[in-house]
Chimera marker file (.cmm) of the C-alpha trace (Angstrom):
<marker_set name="trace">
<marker id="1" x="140.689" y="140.714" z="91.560" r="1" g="1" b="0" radius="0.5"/>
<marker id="2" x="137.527" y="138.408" z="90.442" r="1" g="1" b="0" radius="0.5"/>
<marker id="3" x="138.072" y="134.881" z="90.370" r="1" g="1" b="0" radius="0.5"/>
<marker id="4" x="140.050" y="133.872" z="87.045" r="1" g="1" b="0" radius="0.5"/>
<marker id="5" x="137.966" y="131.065" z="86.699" r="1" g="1" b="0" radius="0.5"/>
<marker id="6" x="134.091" y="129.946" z="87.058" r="1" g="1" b="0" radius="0.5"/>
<marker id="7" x="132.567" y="127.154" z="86.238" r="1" g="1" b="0" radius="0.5"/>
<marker id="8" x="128.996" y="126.725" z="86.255" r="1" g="1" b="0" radius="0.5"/>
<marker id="9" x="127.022" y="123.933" z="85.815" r="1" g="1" b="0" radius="0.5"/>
<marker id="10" x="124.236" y="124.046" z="83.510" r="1" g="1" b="0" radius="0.5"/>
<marker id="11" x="121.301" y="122.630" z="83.928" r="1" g="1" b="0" radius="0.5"/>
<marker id="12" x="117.656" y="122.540" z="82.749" r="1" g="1" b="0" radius="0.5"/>
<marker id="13" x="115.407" y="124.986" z="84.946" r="1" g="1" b="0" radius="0.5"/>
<marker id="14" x="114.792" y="122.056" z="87.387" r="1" g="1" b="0" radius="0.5"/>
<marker id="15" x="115.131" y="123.469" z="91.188" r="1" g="1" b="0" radius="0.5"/>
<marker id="16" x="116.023" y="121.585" z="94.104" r="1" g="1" b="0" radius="0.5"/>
<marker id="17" x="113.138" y="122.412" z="96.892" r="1" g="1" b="0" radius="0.5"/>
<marker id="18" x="113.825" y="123.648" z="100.389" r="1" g="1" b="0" radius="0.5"/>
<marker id="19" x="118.072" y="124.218" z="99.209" r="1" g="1" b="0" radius="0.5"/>
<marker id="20" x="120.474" y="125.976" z="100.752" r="1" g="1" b="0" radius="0.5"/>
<marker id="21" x="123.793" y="126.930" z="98.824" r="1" g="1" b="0" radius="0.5"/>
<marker id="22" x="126.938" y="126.437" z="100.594" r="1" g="1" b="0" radius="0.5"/>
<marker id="23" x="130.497" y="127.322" z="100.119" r="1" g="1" b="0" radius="0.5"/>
<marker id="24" x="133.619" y="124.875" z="100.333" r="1" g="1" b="0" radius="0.5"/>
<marker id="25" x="137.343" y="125.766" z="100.862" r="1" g="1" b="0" radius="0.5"/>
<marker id="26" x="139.052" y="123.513" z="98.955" r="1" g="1" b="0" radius="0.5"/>
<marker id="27" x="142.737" y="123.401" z="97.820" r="1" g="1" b="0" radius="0.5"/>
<marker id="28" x="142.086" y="120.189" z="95.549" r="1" g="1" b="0" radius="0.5"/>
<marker id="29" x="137.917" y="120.598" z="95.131" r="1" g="1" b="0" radius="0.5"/>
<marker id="30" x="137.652" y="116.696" z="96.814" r="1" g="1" b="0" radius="0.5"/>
<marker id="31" x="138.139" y="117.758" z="100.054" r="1" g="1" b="0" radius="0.5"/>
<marker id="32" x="137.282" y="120.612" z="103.025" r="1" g="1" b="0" radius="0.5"/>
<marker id="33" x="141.471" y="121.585" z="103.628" r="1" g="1" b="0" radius="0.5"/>
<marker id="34" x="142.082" y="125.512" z="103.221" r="1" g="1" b="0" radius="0.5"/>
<marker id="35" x="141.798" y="128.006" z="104.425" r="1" g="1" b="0" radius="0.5"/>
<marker id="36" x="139.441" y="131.369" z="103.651" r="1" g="1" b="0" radius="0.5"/>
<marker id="37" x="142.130" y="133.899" z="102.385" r="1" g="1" b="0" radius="0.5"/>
<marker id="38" x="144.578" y="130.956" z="101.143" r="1" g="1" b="0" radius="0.5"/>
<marker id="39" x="141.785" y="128.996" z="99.533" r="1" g="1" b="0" radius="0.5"/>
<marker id="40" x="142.475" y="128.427" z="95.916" r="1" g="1" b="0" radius="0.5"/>
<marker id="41" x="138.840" y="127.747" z="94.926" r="1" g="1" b="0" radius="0.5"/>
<marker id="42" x="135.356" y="127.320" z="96.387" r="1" g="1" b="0" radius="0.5"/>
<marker id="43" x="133.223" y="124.475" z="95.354" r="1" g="1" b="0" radius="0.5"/>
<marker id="44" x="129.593" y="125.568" z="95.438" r="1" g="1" b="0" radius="0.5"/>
<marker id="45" x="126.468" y="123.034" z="96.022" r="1" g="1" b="0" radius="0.5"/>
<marker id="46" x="123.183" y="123.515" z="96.507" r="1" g="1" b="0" radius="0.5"/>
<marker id="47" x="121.701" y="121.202" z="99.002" r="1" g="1" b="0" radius="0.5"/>
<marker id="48" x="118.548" y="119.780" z="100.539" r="1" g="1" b="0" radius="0.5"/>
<marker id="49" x="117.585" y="117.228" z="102.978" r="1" g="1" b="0" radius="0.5"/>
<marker id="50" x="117.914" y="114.702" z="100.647" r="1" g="1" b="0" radius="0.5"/>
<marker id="51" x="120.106" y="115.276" z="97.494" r="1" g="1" b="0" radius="0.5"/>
<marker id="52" x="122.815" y="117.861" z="97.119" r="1" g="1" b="0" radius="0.5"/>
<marker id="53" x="124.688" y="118.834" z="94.244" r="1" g="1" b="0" radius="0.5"/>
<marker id="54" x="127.416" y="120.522" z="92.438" r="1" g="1" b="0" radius="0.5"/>
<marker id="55" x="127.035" y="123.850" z="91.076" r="1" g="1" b="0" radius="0.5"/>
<marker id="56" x="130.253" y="125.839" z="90.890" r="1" g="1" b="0" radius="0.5"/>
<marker id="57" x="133.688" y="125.746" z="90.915" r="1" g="1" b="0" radius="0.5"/>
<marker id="58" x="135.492" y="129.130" z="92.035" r="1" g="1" b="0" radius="0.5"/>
<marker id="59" x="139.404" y="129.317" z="91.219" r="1" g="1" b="0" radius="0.5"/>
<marker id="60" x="141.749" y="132.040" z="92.307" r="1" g="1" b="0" radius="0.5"/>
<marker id="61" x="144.291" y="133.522" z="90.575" r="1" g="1" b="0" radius="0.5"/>
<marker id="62" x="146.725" y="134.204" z="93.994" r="1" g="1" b="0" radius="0.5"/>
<marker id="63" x="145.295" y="133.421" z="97.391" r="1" g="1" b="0" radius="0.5"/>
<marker id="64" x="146.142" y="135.534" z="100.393" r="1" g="1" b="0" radius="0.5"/>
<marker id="65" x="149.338" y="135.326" z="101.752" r="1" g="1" b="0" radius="0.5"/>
<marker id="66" x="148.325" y="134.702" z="105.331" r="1" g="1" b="0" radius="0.5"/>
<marker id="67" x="151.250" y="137.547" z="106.430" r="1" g="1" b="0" radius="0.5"/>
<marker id="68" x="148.302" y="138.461" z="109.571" r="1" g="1" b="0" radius="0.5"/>
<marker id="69" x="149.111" y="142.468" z="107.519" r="1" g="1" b="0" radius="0.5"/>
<marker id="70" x="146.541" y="144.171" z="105.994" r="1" g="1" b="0" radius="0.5"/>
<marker id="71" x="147.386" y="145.214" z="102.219" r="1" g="1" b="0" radius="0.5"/>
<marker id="72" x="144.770" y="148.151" z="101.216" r="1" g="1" b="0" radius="0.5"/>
<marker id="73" x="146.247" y="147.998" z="97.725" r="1" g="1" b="0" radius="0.5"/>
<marker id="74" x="145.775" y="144.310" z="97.274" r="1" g="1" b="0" radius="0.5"/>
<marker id="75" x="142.551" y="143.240" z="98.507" r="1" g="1" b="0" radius="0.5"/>
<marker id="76" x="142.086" y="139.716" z="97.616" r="1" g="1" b="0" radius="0.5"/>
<marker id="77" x="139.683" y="139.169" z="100.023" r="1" g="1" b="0" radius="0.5"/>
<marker id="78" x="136.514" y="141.201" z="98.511" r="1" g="1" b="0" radius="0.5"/>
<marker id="79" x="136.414" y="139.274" z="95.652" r="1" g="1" b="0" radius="0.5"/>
<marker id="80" x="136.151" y="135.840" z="97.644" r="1" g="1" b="0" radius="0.5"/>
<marker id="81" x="133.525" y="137.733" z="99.855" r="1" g="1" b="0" radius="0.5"/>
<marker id="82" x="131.662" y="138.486" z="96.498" r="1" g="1" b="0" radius="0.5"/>
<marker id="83" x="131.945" y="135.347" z="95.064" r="1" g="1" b="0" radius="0.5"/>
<marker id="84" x="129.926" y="133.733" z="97.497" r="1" g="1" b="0" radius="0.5"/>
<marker id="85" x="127.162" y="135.832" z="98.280" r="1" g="1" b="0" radius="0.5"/>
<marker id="86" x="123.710" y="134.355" z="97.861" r="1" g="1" b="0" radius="0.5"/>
<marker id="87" x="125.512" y="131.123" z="99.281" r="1" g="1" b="0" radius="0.5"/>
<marker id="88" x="124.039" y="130.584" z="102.909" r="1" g="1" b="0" radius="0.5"/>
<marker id="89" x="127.009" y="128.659" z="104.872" r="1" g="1" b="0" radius="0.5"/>
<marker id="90" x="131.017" y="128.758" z="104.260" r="1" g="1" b="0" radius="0.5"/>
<marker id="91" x="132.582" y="126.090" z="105.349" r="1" g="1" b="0" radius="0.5"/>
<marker id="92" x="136.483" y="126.571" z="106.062" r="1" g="1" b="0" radius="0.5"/>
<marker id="93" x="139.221" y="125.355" z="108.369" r="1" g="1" b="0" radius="0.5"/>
<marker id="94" x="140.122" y="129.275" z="109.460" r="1" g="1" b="0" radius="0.5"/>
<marker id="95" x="139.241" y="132.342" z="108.641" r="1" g="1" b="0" radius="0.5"/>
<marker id="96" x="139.964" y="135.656" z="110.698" r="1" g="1" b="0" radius="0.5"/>
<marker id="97" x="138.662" y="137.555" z="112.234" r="1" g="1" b="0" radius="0.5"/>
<marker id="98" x="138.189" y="140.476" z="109.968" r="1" g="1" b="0" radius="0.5"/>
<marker id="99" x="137.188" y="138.071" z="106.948" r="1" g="1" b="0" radius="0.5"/>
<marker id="100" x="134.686" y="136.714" z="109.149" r="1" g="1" b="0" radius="0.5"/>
<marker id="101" x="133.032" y="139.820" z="109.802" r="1" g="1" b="0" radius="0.5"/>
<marker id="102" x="132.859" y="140.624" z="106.353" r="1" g="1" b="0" radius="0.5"/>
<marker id="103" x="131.477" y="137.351" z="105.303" r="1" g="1" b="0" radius="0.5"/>
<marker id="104" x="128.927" y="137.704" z="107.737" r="1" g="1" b="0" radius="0.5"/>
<marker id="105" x="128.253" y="141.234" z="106.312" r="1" g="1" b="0" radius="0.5"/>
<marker id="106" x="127.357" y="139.306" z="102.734" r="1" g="1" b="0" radius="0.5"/>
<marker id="107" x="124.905" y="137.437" z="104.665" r="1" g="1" b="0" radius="0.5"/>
<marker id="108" x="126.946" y="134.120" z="104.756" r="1" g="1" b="0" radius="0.5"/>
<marker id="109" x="127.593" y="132.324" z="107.836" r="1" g="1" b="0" radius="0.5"/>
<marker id="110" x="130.931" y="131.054" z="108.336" r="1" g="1" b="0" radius="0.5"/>
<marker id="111" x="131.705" y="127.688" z="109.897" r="1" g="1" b="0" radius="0.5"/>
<marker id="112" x="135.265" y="126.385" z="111.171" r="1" g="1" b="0" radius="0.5"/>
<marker id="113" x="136.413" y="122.995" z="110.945" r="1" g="1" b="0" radius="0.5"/>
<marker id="114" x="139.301" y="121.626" z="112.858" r="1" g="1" b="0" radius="0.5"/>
<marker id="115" x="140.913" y="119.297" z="110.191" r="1" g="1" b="0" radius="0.5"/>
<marker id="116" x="140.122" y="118.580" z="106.406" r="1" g="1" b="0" radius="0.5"/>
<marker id="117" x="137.659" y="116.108" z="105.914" r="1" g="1" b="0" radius="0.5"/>
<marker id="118" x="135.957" y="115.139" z="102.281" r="1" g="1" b="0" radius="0.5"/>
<marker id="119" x="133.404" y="117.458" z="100.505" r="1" g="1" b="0" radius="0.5"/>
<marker id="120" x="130.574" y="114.095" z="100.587" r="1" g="1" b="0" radius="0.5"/>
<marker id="121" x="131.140" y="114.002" z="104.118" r="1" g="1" b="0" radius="0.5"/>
<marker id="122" x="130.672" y="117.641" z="104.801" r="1" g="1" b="0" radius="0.5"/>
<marker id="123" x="127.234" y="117.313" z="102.283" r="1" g="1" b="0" radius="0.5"/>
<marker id="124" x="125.988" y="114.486" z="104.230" r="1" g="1" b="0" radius="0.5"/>
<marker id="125" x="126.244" y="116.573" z="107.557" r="1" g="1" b="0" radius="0.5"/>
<marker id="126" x="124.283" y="119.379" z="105.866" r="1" g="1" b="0" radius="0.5"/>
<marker id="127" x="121.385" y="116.708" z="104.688" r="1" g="1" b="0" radius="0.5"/>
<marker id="128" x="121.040" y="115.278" z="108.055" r="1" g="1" b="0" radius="0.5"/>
<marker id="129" x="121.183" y="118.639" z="109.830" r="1" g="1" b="0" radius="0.5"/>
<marker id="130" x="118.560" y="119.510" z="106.746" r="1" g="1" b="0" radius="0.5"/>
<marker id="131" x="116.509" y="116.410" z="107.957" r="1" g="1" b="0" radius="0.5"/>
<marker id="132" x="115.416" y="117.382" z="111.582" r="1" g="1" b="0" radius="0.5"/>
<marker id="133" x="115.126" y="120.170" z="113.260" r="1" g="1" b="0" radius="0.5"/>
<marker id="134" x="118.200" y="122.736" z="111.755" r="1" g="1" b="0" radius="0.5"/>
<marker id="135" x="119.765" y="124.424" z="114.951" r="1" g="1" b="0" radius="0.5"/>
<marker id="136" x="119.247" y="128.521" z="114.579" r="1" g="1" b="0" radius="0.5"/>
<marker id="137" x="121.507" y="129.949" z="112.557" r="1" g="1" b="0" radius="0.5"/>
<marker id="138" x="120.657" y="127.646" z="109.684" r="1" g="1" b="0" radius="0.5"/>
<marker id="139" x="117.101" y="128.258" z="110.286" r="1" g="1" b="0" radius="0.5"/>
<marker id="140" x="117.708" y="131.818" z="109.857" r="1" g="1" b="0" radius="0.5"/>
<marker id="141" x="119.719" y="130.848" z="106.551" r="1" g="1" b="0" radius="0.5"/>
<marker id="142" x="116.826" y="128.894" z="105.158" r="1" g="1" b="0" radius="0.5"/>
<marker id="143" x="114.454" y="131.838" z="106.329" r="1" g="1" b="0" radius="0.5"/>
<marker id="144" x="112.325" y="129.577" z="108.828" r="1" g="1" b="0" radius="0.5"/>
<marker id="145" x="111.406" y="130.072" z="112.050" r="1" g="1" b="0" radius="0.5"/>
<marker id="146" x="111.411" y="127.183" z="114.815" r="1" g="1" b="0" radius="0.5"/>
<marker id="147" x="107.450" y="127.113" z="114.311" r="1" g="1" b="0" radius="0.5"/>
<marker id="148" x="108.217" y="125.769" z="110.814" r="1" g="1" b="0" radius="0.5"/>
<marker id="149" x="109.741" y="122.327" z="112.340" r="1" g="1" b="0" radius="0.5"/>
<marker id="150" x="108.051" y="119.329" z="114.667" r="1" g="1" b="0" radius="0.5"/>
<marker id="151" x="111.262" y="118.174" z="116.032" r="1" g="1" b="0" radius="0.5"/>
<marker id="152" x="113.652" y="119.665" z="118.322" r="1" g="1" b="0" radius="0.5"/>
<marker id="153" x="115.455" y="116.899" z="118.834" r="1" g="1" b="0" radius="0.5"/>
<marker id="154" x="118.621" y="117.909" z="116.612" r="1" g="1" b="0" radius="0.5"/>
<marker id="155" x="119.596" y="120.741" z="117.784" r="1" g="1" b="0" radius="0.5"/>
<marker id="156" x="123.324" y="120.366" z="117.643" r="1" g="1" b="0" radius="0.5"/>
<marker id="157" x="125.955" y="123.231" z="116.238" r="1" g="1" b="0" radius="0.5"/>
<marker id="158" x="127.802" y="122.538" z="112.995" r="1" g="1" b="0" radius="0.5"/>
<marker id="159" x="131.188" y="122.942" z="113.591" r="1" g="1" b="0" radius="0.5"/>
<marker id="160" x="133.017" y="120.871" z="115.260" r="1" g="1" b="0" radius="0.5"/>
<link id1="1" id2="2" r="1" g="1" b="0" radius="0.2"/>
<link id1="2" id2="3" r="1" g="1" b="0" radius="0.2"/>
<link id1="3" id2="4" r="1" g="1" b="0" radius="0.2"/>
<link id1="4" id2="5" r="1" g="1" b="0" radius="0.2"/>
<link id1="5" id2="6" r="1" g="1" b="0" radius="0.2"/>
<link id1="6" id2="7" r="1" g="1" b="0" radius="0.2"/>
<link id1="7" id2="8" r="1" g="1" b="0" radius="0.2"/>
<link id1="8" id2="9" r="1" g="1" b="0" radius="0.2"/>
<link id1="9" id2="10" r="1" g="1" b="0" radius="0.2"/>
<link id1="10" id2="11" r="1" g="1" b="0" radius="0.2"/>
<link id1="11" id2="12" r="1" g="1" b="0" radius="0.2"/>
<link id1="12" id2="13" r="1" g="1" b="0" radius="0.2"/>
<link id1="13" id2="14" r="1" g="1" b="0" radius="0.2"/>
<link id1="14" id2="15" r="1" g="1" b="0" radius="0.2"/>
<link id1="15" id2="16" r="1" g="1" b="0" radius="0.2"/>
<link id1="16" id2="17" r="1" g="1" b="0" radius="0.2"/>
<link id1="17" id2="18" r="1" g="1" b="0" radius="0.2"/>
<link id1="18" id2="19" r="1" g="1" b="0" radius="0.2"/>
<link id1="19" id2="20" r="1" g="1" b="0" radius="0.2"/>
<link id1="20" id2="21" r="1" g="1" b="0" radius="0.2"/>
<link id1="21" id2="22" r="1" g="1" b="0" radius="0.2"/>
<link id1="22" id2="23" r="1" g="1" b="0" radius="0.2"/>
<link id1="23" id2="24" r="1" g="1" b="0" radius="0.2"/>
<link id1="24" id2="25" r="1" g="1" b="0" radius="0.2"/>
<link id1="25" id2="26" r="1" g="1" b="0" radius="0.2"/>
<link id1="26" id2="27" r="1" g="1" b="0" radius="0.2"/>
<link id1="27" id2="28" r="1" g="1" b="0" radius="0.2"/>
<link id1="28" id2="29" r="1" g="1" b="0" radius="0.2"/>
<link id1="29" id2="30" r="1" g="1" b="0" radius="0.2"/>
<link id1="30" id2="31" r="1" g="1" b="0" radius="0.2"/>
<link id1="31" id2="32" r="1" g="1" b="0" radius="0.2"/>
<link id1="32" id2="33" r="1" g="1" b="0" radius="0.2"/>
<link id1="33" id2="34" r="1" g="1" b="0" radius="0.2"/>
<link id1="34" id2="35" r="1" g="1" b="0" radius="0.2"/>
<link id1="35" id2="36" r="1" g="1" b="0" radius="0.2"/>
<link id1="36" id2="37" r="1" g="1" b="0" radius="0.2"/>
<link id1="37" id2="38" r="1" g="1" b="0" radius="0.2"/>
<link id1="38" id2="39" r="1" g="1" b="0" radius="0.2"/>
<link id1="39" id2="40" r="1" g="1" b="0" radius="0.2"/>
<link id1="40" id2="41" r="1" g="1" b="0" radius="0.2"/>
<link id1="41" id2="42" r="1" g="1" b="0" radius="0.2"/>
<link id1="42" id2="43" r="1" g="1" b="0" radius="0.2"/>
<link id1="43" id2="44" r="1" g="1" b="0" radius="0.2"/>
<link id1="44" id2="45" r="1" g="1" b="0" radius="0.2"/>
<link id1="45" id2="46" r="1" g="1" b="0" radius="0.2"/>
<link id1="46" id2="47" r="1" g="1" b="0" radius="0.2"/>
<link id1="47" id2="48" r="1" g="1" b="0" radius="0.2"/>
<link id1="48" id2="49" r="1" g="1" b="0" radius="0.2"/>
<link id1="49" id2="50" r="1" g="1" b="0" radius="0.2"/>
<link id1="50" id2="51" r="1" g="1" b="0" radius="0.2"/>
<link id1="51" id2="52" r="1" g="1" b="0" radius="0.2"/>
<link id1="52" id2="53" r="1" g="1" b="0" radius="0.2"/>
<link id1="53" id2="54" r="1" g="1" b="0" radius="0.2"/>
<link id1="54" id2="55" r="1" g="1" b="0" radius="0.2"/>
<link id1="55" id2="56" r="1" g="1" b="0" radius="0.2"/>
<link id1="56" id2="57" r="1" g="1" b="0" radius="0.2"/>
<link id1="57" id2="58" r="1" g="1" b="0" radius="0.2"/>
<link id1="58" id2="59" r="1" g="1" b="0" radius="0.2"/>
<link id1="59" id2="60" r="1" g="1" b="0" radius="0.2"/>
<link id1="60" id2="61" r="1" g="1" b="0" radius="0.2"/>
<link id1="61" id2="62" r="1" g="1" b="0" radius="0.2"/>
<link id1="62" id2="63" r="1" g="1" b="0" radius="0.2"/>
<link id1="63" id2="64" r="1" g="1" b="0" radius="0.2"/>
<link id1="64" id2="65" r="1" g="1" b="0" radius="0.2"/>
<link id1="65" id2="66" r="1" g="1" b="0" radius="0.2"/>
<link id1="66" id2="67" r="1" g="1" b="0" radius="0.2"/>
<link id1="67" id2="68" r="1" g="1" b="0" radius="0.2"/>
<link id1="68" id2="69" r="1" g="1" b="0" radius="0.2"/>
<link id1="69" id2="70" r="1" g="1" b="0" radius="0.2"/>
<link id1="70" id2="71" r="1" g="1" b="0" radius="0.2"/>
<link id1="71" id2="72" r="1" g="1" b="0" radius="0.2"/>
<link id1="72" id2="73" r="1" g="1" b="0" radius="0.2"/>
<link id1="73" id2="74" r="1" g="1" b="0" radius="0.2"/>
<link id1="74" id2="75" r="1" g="1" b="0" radius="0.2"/>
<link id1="75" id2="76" r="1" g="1" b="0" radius="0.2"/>
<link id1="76" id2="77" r="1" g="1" b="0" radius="0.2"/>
<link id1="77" id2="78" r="1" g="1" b="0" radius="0.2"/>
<link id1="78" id2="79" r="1" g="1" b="0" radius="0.2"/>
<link id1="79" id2="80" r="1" g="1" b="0" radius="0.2"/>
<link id1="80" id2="81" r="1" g="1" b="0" radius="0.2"/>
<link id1="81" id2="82" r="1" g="1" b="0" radius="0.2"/>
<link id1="82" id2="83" r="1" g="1" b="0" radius="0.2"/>
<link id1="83" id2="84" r="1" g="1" b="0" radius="0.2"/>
<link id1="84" id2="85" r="1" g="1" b="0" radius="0.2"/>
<link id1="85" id2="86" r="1" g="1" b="0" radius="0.2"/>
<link id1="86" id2="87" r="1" g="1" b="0" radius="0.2"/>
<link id1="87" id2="88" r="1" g="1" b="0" radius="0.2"/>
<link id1="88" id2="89" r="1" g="1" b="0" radius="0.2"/>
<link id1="89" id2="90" r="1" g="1" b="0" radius="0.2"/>
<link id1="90" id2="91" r="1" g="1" b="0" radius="0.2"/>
<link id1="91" id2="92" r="1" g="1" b="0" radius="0.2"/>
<link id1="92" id2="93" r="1" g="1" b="0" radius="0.2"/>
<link id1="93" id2="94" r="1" g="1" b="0" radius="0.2"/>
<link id1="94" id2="95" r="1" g="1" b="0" radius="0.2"/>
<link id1="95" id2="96" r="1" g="1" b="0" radius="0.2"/>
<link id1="96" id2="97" r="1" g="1" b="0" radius="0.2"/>
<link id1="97" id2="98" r="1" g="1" b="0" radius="0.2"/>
<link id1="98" id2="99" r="1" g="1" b="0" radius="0.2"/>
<link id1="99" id2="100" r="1" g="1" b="0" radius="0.2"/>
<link id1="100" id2="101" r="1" g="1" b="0" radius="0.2"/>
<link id1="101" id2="102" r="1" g="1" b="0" radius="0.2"/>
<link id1="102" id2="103" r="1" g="1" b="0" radius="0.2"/>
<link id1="103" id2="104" r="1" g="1" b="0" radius="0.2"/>
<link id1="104" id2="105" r="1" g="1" b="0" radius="0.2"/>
<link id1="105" id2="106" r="1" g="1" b="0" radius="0.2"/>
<link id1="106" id2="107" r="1" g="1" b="0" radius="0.2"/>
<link id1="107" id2="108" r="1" g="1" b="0" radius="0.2"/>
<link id1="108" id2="109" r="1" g="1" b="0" radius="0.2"/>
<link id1="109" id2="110" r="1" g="1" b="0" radius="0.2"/>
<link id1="110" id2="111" r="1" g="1" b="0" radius="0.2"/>
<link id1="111" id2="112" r="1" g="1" b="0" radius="0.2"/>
<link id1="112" id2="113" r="1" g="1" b="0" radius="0.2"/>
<link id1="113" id2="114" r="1" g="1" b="0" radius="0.2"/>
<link id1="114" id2="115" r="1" g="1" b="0" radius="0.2"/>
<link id1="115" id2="116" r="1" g="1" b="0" radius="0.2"/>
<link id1="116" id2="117" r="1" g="1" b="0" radius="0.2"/>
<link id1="117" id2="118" r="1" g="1" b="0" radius="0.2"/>
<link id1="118" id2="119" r="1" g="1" b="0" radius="0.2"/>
<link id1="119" id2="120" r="1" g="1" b="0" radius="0.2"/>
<link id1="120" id2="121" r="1" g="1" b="0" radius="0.2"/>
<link id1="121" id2="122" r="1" g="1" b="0" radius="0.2"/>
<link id1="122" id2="123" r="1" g="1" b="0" radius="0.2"/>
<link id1="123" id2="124" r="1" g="1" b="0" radius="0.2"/>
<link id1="124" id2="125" r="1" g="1" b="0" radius="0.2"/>
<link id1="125" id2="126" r="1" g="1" b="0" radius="0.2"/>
<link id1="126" id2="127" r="1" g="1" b="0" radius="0.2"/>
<link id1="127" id2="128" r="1" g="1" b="0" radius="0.2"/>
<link id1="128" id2="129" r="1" g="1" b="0" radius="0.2"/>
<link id1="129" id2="130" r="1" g="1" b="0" radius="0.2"/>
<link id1="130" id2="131" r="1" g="1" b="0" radius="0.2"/>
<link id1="131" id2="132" r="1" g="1" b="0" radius="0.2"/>
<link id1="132" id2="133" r="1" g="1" b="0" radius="0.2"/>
<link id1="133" id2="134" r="1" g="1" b="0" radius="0.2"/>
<link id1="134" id2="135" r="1" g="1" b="0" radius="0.2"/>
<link id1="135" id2="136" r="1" g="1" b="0" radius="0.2"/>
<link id1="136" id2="137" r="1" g="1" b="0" radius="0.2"/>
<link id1="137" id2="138" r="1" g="1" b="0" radius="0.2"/>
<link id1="138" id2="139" r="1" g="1" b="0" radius="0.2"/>
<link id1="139" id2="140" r="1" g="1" b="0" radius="0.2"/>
<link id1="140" id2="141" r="1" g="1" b="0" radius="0.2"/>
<link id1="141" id2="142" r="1" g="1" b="0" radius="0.2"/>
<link id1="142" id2="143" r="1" g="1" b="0" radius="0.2"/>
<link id1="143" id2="144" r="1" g="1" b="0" radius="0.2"/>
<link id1="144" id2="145" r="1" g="1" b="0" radius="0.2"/>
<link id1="145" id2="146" r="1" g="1" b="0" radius="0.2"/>
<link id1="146" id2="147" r="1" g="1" b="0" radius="0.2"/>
<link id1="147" id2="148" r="1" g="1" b="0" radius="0.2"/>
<link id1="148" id2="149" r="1" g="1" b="0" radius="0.2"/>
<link id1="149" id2="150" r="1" g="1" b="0" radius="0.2"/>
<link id1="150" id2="151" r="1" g="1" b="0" radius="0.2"/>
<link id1="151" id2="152" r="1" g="1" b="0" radius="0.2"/>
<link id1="152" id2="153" r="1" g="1" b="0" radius="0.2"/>
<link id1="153" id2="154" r="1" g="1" b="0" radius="0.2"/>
<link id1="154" id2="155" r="1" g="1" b="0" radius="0.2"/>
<link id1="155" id2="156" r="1" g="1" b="0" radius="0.2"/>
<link id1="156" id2="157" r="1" g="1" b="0" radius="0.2"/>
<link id1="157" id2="158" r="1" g="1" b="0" radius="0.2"/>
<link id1="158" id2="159" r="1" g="1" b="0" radius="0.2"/>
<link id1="159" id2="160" r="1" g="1" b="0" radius="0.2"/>
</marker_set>
């Protein structure tokens, strides 16, 4: 089942430089609080080291209902894998472990948070991490190698 709703913003064909599109769980689309399978939609930003902004809202018509069984009639989960492919990072406060391989699979790299905290403050973590030296597996995700930055001074992980 697609999502029942997208929507896109629409902008003139202006680009942000040097952006990376990231995925937001988001029960209320203000703040990081769901999780993967229960999620009822994904906000989608692009962002760069020093702007980021909106560019999709997801919604869901049922989420998962986290029963930890496996439903091969009812997959709700492929279409919230396909809905954010192209975006680089997932950000989430669970996801298992199955989900997590498949998101991986899309090329997306999943990161857990331990409590909700607001979508600005998650964006601001991305521009700073944006602003030094990215640790790996966002390097990888922007498609740089450690060559590609002077500083290796911010090497810290994401998630918390």
């Amino acid at each position: 089942m697609p999502p029942i709703r997208r929507l896109r913003l629409i902008e003139p064909e202006q680009k942000m430089t040097n952006a990376l599109k990231i995925a937001i769980a988001t029960n209320d689309m203000e703040t990081l609080n769901a999780h993967f399978g229960s999620a009822r939609n994904f906000a989608i930003y692009e962002v760069n080291a020093t702007e980021a902004r909106f560019v999709e809202a997801l919604t869901f018509a049922e989420p998962t209902a986290q029963t930890a069984r496996h439903d091969d009639e009812t997959d709700r989960i492929a279409p919230k894998v396909a809905a954010i492919e192209g975006c680089a990072l997932l950000f989430v406060l669970a996801i298992g472990g199955p989900s997590a391989a498949r998101v991986v699979r899309a090329g997306v790299h999943p990161i857990k948070r331990k409590d909700p905290e607001p979508i600005a403050a998650v964006l601001g973590q991305v521009r700073e991490m944006l602003q030094g030296t990215p640790p790996p597996f966002l390097r990888k995700a922007l498609g740089r190698g450690s060559s590609d930055f002077m500083d290796d001074d911010h090497s810290e992980e994401m998630s918390q």
